[in-house]
N, CA, C and O atoms as a printed pandas DataFrame, in Angstrom:
     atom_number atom_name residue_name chain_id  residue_number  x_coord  y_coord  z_coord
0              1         N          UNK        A               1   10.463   42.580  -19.024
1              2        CA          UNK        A               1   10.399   41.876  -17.773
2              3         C          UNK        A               1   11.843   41.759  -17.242
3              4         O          UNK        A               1   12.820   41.390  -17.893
4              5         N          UNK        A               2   11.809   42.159  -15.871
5              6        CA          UNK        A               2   13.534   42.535  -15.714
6              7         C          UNK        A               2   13.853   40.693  -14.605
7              8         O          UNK        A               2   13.036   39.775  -14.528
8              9         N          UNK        A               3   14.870   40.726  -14.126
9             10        CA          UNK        A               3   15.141   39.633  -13.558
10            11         C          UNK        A               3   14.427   38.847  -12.476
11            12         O          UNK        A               3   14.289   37.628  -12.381
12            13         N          UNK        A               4   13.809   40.271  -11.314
13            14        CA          UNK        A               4   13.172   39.805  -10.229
14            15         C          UNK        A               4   11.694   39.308  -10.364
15            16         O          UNK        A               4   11.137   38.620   -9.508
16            17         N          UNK        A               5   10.998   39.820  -11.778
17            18        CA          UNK        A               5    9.747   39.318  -11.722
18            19         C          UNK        A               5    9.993   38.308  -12.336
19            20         O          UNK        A               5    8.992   37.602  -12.211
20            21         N          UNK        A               6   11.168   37.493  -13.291
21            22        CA          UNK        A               6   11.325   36.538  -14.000
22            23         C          UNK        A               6   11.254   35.447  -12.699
23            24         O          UNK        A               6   10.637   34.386  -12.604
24            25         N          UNK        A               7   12.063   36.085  -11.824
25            26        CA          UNK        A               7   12.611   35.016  -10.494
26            27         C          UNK        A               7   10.862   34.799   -9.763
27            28         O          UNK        A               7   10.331   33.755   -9.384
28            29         N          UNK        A               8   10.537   35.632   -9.769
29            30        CA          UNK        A               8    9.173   35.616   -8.899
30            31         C          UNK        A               8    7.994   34.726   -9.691
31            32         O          UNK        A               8    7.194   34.021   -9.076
32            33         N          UNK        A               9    8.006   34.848  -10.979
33            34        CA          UNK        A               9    7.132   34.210  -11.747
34            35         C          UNK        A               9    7.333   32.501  -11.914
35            36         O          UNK        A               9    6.469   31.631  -11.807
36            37         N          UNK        A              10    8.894   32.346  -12.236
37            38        CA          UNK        A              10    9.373   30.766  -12.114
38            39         C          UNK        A              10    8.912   30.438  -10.860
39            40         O          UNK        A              10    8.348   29.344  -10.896
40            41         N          UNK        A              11    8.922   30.978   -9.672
41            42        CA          UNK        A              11    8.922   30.635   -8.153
42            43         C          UNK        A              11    7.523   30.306   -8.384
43            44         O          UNK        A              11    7.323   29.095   -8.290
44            45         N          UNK        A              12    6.528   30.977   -8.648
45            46        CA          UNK        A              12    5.130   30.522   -8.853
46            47         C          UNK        A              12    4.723   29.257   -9.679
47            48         O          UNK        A              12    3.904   28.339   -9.642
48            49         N          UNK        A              13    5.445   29.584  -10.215
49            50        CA          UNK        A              13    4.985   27.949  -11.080
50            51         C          UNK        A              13    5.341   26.763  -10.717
51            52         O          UNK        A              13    4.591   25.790  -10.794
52            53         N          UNK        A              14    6.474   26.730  -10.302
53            54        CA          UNK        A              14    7.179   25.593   -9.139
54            55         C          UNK        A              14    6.454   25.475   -8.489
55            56         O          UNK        A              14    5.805   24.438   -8.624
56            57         N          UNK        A              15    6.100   26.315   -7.478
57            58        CA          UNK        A              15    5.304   26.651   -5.734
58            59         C          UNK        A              15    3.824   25.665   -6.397
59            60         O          UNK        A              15    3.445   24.640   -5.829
60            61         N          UNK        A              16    3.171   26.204   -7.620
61            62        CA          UNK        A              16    1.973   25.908   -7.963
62            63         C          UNK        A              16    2.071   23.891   -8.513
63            64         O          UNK        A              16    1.217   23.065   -8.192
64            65         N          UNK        A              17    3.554   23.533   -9.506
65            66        CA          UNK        A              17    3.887   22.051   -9.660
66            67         C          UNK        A              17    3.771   21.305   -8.224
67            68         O          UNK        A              17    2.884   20.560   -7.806
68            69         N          UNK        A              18    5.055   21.790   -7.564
69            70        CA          UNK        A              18    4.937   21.280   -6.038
70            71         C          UNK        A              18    3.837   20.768   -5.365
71            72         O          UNK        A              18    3.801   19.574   -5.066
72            73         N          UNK        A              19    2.573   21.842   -4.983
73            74        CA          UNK        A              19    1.661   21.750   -4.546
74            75         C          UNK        A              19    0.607   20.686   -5.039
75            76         O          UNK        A              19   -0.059   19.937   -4.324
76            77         N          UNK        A              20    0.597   20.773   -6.336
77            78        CA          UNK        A              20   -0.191   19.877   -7.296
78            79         C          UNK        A              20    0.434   18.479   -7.199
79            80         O          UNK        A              20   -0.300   17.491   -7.164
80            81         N          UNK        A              21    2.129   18.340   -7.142
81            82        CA          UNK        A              21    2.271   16.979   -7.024
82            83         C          UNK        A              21    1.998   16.323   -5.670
83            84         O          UNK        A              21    1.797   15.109   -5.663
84            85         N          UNK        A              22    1.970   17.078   -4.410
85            86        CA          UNK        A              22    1.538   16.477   -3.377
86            87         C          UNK        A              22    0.143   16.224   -3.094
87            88         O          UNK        A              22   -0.181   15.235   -2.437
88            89         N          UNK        A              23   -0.713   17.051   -3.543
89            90        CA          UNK        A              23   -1.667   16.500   -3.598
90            91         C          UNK        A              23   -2.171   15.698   -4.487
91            92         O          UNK        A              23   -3.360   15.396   -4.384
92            93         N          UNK        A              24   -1.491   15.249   -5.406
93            94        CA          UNK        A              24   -1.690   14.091   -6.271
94            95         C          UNK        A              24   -1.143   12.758   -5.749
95            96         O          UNK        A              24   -1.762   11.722   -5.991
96            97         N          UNK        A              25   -0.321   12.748   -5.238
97            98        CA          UNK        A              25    0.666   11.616   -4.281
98            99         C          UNK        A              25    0.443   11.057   -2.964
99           100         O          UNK        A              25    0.581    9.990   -2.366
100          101         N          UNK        A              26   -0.153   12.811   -2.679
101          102        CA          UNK        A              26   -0.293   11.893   -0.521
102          103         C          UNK        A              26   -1.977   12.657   -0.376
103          104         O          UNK        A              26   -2.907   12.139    0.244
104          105         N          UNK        A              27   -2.034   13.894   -1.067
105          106        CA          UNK        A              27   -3.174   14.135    0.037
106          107         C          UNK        A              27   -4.843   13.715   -0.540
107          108         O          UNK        A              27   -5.843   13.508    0.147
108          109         N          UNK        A              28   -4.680   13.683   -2.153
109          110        CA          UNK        A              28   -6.097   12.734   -2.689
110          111         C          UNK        A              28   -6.506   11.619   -2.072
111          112         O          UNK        A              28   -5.889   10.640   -1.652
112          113         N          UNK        A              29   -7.781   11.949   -2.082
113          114        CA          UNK        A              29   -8.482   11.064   -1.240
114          115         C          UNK        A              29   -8.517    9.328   -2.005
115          116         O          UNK        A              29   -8.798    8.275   -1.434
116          117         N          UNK        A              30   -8.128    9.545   -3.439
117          118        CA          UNK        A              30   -8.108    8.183   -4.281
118          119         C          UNK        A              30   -6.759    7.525   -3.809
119          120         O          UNK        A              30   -6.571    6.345   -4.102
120          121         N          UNK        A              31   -5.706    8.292   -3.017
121          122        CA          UNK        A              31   -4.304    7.890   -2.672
122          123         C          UNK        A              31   -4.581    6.544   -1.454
123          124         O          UNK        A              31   -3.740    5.650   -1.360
124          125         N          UNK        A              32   -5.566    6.546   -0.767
125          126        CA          UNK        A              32   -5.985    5.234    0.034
126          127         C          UNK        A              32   -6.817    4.306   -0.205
127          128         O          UNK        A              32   -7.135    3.289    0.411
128          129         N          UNK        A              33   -7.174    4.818   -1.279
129          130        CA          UNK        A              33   -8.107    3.463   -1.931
130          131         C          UNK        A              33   -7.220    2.752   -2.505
131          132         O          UNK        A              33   -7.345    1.530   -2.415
132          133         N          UNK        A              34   -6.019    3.341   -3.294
133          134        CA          UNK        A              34   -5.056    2.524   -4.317
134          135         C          UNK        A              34   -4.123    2.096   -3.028
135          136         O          UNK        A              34   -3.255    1.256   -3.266
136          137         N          UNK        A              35   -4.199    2.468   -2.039
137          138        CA          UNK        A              35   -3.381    1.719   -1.061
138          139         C          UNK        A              35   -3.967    0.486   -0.665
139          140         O          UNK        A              35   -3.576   -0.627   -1.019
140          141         N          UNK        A              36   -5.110    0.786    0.232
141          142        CA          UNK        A              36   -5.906   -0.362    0.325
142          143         C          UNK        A              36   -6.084   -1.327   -0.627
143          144         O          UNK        A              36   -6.165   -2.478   -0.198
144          145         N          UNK        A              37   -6.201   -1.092   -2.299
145          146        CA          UNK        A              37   -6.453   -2.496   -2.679
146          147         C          UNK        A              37   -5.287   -2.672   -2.677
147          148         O          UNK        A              37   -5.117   -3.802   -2.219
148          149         N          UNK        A              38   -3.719   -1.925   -3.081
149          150        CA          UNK        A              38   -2.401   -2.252   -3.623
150          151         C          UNK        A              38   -2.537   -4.058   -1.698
151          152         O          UNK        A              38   -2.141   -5.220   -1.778
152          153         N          UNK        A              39   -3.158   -3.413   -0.561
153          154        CA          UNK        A              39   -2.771   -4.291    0.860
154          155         C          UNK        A              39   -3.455   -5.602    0.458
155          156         O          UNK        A              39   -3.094   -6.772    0.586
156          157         N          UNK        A              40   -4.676   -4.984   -0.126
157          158        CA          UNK        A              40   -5.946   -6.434   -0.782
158          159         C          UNK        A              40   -4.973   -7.323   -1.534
159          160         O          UNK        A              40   -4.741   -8.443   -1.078
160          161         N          UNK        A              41   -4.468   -6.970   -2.495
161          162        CA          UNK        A              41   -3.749   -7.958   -3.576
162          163         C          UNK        A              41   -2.429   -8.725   -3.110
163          164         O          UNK        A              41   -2.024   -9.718   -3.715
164          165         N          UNK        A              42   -1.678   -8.101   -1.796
165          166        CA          UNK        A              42   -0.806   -8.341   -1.469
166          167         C          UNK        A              42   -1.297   -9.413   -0.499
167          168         O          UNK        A              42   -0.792  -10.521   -0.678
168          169         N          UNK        A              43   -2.392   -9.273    0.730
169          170        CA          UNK        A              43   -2.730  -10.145    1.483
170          171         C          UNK        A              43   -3.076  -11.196    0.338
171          172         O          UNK        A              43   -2.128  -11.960    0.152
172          173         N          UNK        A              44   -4.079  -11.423   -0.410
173          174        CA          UNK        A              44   -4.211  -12.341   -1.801
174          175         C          UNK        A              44   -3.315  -13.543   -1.734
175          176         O          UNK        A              44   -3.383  -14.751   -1.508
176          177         N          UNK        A              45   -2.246  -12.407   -2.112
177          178        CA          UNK        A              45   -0.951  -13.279   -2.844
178          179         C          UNK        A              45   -0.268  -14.070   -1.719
179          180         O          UNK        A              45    0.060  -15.247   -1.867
180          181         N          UNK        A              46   -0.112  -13.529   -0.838
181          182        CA          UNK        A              46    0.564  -14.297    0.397
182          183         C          UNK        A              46   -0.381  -15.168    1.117
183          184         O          UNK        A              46    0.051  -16.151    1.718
184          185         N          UNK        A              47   -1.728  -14.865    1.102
185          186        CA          UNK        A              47   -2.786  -16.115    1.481
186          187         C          UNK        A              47   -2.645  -17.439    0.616
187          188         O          UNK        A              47   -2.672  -18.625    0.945
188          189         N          UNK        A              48   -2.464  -16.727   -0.770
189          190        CA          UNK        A              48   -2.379  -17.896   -1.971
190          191         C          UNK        A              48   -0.869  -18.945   -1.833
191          192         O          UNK        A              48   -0.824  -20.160   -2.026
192          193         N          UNK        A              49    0.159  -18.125   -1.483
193          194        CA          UNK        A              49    1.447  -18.691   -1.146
194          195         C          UNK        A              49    1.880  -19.353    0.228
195          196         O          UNK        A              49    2.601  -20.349    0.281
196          197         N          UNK        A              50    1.288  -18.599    1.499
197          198        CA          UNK        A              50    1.973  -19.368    2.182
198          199         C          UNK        A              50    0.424  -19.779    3.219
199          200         O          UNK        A              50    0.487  -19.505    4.417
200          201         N          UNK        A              51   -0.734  -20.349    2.725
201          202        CA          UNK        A              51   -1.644  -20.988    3.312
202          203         C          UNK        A              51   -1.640  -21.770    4.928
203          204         O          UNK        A              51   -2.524  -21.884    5.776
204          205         N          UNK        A              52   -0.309  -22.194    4.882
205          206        CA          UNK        A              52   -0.105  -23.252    6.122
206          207         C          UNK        A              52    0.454  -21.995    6.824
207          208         O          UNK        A              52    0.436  -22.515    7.940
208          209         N          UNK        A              53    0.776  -21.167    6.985
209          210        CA          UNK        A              53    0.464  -19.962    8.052
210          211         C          UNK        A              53   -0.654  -20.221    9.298
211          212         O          UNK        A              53   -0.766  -20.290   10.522
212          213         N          UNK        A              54   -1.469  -20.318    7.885
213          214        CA          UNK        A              54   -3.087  -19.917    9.171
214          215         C          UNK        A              54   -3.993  -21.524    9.389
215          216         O          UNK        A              54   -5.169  -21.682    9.715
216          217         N          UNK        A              55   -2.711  -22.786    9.001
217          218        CA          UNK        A              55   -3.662  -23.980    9.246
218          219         C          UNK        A              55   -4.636  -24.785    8.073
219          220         O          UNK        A              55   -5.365  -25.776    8.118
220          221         N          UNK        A              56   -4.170  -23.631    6.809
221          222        CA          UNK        A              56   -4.762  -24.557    5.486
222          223         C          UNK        A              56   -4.071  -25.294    4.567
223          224         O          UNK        A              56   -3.662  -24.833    3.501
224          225         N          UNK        A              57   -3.914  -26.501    4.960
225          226        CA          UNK        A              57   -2.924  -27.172    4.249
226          227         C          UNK        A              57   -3.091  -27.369    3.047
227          228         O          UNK        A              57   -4.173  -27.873    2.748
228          229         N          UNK        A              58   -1.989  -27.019    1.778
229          230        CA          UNK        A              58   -1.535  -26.282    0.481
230          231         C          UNK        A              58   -0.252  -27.354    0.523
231          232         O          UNK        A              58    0.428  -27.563    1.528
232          233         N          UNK        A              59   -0.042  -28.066   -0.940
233          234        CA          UNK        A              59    0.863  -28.356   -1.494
234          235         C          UNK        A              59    2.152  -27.341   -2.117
235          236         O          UNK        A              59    3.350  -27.442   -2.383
236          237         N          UNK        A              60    0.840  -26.102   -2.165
237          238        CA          UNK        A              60    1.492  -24.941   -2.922
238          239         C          UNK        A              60    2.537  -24.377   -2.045
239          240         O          UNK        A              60    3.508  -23.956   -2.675
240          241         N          UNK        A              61    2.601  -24.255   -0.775
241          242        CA          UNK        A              61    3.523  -23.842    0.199
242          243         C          UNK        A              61    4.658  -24.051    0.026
243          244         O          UNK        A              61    5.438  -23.145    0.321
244          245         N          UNK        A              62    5.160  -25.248   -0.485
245          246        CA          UNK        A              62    6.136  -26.479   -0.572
246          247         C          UNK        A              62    6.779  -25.585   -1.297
247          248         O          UNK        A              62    7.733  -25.051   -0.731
248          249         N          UNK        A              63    6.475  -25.162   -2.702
249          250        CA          UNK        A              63    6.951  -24.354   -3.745
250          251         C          UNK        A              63    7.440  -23.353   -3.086
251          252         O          UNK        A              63    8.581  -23.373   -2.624
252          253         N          UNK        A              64    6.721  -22.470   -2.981
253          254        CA          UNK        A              64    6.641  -21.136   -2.725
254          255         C          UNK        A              64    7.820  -20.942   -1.437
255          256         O          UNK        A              64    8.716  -20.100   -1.381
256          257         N          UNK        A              65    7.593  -21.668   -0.768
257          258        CA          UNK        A              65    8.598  -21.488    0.924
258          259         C          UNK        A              65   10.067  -20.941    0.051
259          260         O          UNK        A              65   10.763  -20.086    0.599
260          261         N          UNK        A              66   10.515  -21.550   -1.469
261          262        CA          UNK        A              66   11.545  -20.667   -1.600
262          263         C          UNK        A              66   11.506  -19.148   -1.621
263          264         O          UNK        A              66   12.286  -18.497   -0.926
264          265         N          UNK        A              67   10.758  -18.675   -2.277
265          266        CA          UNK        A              67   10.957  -17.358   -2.078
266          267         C          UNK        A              67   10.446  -16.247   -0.445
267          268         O          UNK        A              67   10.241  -15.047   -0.263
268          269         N          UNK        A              68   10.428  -17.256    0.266
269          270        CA          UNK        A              68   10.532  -16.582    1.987
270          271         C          UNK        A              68   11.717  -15.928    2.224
271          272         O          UNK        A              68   11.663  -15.106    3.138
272          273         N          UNK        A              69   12.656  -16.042    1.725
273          274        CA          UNK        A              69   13.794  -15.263    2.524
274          275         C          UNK        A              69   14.057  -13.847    1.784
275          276         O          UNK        A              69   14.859  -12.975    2.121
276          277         N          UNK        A              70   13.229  -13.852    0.764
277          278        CA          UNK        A              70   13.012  -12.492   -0.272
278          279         C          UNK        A              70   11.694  -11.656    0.397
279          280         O          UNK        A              70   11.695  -10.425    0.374
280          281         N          UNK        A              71   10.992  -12.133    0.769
281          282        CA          UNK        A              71    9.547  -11.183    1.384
282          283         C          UNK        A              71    9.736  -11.509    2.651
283          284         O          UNK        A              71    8.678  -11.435    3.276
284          285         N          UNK        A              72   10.853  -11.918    3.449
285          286        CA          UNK        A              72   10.400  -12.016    5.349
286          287         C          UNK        A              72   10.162  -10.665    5.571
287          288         O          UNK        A              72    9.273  -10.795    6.413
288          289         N          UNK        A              73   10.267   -9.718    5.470
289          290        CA          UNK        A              73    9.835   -8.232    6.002
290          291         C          UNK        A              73    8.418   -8.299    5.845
291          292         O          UNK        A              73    7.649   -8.151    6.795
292          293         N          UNK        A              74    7.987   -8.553    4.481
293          294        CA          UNK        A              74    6.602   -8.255    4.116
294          295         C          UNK        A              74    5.940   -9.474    4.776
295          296         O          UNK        A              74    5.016   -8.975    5.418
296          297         N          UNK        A              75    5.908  -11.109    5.009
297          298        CA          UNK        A              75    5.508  -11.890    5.479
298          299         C          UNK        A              75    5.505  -11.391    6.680
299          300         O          UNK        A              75    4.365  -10.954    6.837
300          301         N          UNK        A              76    6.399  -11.114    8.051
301          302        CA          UNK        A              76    6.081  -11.264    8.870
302          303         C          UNK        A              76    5.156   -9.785    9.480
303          304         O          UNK        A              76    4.466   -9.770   10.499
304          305         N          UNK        A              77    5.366   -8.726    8.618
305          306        CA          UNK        A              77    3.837   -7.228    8.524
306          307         C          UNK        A              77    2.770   -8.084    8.202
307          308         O          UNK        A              77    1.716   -8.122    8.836
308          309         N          UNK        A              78    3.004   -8.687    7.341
309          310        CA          UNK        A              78    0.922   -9.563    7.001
310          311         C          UNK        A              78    0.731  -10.542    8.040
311          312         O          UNK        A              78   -0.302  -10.681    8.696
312          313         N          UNK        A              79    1.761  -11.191    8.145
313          314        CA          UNK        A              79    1.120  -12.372    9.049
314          315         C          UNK        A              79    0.470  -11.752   10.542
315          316         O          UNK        A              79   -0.542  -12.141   11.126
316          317         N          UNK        A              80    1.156  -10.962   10.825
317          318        CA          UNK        A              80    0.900   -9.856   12.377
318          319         C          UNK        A              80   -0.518   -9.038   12.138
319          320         O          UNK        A              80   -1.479   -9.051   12.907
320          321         N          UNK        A              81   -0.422   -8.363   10.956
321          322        CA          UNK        A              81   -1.863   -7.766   10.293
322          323         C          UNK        A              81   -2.989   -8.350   10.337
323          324         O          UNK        A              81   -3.998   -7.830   10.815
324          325         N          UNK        A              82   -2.920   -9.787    9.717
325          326        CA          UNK        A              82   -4.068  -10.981    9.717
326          327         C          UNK        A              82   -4.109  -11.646   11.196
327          328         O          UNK        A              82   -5.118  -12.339   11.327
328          329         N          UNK        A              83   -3.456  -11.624   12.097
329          330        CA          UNK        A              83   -3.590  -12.010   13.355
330          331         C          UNK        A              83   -4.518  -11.350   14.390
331          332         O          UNK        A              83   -5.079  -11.726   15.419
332          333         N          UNK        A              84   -4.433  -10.052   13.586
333          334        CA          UNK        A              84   -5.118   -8.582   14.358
334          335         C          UNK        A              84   -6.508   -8.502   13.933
335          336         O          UNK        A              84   -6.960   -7.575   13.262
336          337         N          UNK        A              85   -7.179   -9.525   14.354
337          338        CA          UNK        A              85   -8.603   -9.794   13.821
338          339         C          UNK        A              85   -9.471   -8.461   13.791
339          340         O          UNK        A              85  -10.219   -8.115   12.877
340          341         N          UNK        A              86   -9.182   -7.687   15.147
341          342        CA          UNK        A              86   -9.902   -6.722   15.243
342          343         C          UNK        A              86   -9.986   -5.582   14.151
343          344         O          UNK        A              86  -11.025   -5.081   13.721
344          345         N          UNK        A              87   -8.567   -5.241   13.751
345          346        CA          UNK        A              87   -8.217   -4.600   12.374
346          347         C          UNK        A              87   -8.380   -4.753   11.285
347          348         O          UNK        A              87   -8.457   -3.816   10.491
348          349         N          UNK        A              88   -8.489   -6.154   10.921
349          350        CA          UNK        A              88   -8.669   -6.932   10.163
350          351         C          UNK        A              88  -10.193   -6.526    9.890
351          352         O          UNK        A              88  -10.489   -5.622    9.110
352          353         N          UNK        A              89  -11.158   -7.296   10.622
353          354        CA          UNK        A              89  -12.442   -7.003   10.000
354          355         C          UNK        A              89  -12.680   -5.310    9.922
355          356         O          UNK        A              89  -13.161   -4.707    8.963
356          357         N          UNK        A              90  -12.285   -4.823   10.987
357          358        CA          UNK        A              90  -12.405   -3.114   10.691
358          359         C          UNK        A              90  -12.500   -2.530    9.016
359          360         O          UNK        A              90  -13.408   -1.979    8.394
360          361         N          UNK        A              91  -10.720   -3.056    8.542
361          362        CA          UNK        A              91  -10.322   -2.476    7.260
362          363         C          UNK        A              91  -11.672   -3.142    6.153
363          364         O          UNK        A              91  -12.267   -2.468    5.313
364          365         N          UNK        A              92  -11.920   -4.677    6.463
365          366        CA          UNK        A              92  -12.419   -5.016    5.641
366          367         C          UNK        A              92  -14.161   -4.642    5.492
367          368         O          UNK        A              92  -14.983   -4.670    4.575
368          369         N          UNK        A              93  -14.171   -4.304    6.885
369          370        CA          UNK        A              93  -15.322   -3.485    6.813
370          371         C          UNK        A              93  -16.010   -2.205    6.054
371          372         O          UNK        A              93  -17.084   -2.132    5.457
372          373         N          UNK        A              94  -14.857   -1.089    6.329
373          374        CA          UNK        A              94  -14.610    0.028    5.421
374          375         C          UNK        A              94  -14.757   -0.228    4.019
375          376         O          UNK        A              94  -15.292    0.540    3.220
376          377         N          UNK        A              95  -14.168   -1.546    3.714
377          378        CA          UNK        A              95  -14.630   -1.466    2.131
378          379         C          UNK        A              95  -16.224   -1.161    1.489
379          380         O          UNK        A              95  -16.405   -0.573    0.423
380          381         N          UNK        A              96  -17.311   -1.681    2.360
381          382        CA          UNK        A              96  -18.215   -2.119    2.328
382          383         C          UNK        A              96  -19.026   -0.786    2.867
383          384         O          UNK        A              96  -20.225   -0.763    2.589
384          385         N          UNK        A              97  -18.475    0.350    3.628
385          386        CA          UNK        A              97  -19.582    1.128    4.449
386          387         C          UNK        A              97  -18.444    2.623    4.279
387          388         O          UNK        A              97  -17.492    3.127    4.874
388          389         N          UNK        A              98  -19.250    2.854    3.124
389          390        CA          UNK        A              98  -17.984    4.071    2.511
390          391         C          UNK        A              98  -18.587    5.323    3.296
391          392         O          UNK        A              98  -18.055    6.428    3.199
């Protein structure tokens, strides 16, 4: 086996890894389900933490308000998300009507 089919053969197997890792990463269809719940657990946690958001008064807030200046990016994407009723029931709809 001289150099160029060595070069041509590595190129295939790469070309063939490559391909396989993107569709393992972005284009499987299981890649939005693990998104969607990864959004489920996250809305969760921030429903569970910062309650007086949406008018449910929580002692637990009190606590928690320290770590706001570590998630304001992610607080103020959910809080805007959960505001968006229309989206909101949409996504949560989809769970339910596969």
């Amino acid at each position: 086996m001289d150099l160029p089919e060595r070069i041509e053969r590595y190129l295939d197997i790469v070309d063939e890894w490559v391909r396989g890792l993107y569709h393992g990463m972005i284009s499987h269809p299981a890649y939005e389900k693990i998104e969607k719940e990864a959004e489920d657990l996250e809305d969760a946690f921030m429903l569970a933490c910062f309650p007086d958001a949406f008018g449910i008064p929580s002692p637990v807030s009190y606590y928690t308000a320290e770590i706001l200046p570590y998630i304001e990016d992610e607080f103020e994407a959910w809080e805007r998300r959960l505001w968006d009723r229309n989206s909101m029931i949409e996504r949560k709809g989809q769970q339910y009507h596969f």
